[in-house]
Structures are given as C-alpha cells and as structure tokens.
C-alpha positions in Angstrom: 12.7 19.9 1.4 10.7 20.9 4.4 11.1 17.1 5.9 14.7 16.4 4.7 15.9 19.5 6.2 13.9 18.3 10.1 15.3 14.8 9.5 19.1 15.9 9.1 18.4 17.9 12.5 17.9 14.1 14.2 13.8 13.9 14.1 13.7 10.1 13.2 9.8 8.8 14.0 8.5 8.5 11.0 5.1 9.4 11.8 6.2 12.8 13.0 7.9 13.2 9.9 5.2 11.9 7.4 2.3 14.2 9.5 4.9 17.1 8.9 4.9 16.5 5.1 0.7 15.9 5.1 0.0 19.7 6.7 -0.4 22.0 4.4 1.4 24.4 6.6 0.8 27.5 4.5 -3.1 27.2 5.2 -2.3 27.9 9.0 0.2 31.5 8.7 -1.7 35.0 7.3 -2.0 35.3 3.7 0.8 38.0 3.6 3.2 35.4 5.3 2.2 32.1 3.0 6.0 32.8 0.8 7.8 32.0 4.0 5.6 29.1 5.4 7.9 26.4 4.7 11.2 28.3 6.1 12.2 26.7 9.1 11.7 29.3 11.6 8.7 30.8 13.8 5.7 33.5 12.0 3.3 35.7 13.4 -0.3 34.7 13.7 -1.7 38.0 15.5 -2.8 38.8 19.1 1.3 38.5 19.6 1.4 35.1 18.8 3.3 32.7 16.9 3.7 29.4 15.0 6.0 27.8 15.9 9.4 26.6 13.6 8.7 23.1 11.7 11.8 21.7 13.7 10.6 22.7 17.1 7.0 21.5 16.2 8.0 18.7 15.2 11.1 18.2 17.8 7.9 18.7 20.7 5.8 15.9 18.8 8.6 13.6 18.6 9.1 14.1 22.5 5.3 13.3 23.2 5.9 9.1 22.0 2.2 9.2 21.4 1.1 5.6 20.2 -2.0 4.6 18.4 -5.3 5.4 20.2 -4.1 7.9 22.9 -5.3 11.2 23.7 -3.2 14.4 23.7 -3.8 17.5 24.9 -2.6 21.2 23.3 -2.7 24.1 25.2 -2.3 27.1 23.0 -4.0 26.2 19.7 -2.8 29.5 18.2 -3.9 29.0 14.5 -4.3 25.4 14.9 -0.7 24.0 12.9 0.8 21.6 15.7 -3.0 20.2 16.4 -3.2 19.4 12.8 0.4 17.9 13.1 -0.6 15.9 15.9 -4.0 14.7 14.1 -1.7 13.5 11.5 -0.7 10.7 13.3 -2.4 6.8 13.4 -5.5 7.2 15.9 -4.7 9.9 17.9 -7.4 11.9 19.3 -6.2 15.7 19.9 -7.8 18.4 22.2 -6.7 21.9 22.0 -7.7 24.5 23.7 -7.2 28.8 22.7 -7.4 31.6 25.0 -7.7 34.3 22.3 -11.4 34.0 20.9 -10.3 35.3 17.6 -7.7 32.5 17.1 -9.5 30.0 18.5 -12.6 31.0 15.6 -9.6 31.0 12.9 -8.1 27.6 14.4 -11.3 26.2 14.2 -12.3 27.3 10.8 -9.4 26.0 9.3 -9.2 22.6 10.5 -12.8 22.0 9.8 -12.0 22.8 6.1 -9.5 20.2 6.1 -11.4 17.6 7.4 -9.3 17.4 10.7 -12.7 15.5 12.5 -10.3 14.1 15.9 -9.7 17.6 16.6 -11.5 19.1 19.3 -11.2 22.7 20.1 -12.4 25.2 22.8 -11.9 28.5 23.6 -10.4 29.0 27.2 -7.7 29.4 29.5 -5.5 26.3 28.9 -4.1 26.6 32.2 -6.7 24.9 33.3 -6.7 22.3 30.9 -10.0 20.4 29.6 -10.5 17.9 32.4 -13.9 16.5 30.7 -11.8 14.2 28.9 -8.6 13.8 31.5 -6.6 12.0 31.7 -4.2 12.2 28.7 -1.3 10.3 27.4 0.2 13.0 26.3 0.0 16.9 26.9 1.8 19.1 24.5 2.0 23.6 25.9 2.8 25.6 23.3 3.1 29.0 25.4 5.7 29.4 28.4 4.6 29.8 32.2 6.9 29.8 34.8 5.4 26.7 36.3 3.9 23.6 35.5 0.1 23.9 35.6 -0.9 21.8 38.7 -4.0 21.0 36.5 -2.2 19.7 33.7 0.1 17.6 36.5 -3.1 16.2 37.7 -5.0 15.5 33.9 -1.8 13.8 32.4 -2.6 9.6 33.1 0.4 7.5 34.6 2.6 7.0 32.1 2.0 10.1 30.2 4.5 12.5 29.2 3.8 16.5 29.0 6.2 18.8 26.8 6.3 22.2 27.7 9.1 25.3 27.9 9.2 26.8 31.5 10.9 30.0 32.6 10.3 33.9 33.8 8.7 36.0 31.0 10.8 37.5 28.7 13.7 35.5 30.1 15.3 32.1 29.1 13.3 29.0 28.9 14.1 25.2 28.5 11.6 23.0 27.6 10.9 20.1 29.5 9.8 16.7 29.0 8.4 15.4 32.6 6.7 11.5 32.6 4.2 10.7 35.2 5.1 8.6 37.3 2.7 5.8 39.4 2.7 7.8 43.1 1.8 10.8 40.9 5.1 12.7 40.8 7.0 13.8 37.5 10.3 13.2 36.2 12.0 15.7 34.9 14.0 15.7 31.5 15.6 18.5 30.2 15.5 19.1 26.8 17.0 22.4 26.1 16.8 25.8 25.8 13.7 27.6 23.6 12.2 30.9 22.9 8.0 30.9 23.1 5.4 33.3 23.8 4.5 33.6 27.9 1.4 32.2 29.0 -0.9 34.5 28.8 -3.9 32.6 30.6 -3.9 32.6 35.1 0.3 31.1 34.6 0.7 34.5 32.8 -0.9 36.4 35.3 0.4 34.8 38.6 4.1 35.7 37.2 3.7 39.4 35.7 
C-alpha cells in the first residue's frame, strides 16, 4: 500500500519503487513508533532527528538518476532508512556519513543485521563530506544548511547530481537538485518547498 500510495504521487523509476517495497522500514523507527512506520509522513529517531516521509525519501532518490555502478554519497545517516533505500538499487555503492555518535552506532548496527554490505558508514561532520572516496555520482543531504557545502560542490564528479533542501534555520526551505557541470559550476533546479532538520555539523554553526 506503502508503494501504490508513492506511485499515485508521480514516483515512476521502478527501482526507487521496488528498493522502497524491499526496506523493512519498521527496523529503522524506535520500537514505540514501529505501528506508524509505514504512514507516509516523517518520525522521530532521537538526538531531534527524523526519518524522513516514504514520499520525500523516495521523491530525493528518484531525483539522484543513479545508474548501475555509481557511488552516492548521504550526509545525515540518521538511523540509516534512505542508505538502505539507496543500497537497494542495482550496483550502487552508498557512503553515509552521521554526526551524532549514538545514531551513527544504531545506523550501523542495523544495516549490518540486514546484510546491507555496499554501505559504508562513519561517524563525522557530513559537511565535510568523505573525500577518500570523491568524487561521487550522486550526493543525497538529508539535513538543511543554508548553503551548499563547498566540499560536497567539489566531491560531486562532472555529471553528478546532489539533492539537498537549502534555507535559514527554522525558516522555509526548497530542496534543490544542482548537476555539475564540466567548468565545475552547478545548475540549479528547483524542486520545491520541504521541511527538514538544520544542519547541525560546521553549515549549522556558521548560520546560528
């Protein structure tokens, strides 16, 4: 119902929609949250964090156009649900990286237990990306700064696409699709508006 109910909102890639329907979504919210897991709408994780809502996770995949064999990059694992999402699909290699210690343990934890081996995780401030294995085809933020990250700018490979909501904390946000372009400059698509958690790594303290 989960699926049927992201499709009839215009998510059409299959992929997107079959990894939705493979993640046990329930395994990645609090115990005391697990009867409203499949609800389309955000839940809280701790630390003041969220998952996301299936059609925005899925909406922010879709947007990505990873193909078979690329690399994406998450920043702001939270309890791990959109890198499983993205590990869903054909030969994609995912790293994600937490700022929160404790979430980054549980995010870890629980995609080990299901066997989620192309996901690599660290604990860290995402704003800084993971540049050992730069550059990426894709790059996926999950938390809003005010700005794009100059070092995910320069880790996202010609070509590449990053998703990510911009605007003032605790003020309106659109998310934004930009796609690299070859003299290193992005273009700008504007895909909304959105509601996420600020940044809380150097984005989040450069604009409180």
């Amino acid at each position: 119902m989960l699926v049927e109910a992201i499709r009839s909102r215009g998510i059409t890639d299959e992929d997107v929609l079959r990894a939705m329907e493979e993640v046990p979504r329930h395994l990645f919210v609090p115990e005391d949250q697990r009867d409203a897991a499949y609800g389309d709408y955000p839940l809280p994780i701790g630390f003041g964090q969220t998952i996301s809502q299936p059609y925005v996770v899925a909406m922010m995949t879709e947007l990505l156009e990873l193909e078979e064999g690329d690399r994406v990059l998450e920043v702001g694992t939270g309890s791990g649900y959109q890198a499983a999402v993205l590990a869903e699909l054909p030969n994609v290699e995912v790293y994600t990286v937490e700022i929160i210690p404790e979430l980054a343990e549980e995010a870890k934890e629980t995609l080990e237990s299901l066997g989620y081996e192309n996901v690599h995780l660290k604990q860290g401030d995402g704003y800084y990306g993971w540049s050992e294995h730069a550059p990426y085809d894709g790059i996926i933020v999950t938390a809003a700064p005010d700005h794009v990250p100059q070092p995910l700018k320069e880790q996202l490979a010609v070509g590449g696409r990053m998703v990510i909501p911009i605007g003032p904390r605790g003020g309106y946000q659109t998310l934004w699709k930009f796609v690299k372009q070859p003299d290193g400059e992005l273009t700008a698509y504007d895909e909304g508006g959105v509601a996420f958690v600020p940044f809380t790594g150097e984005a989040g303290r450069e604009s409180a």
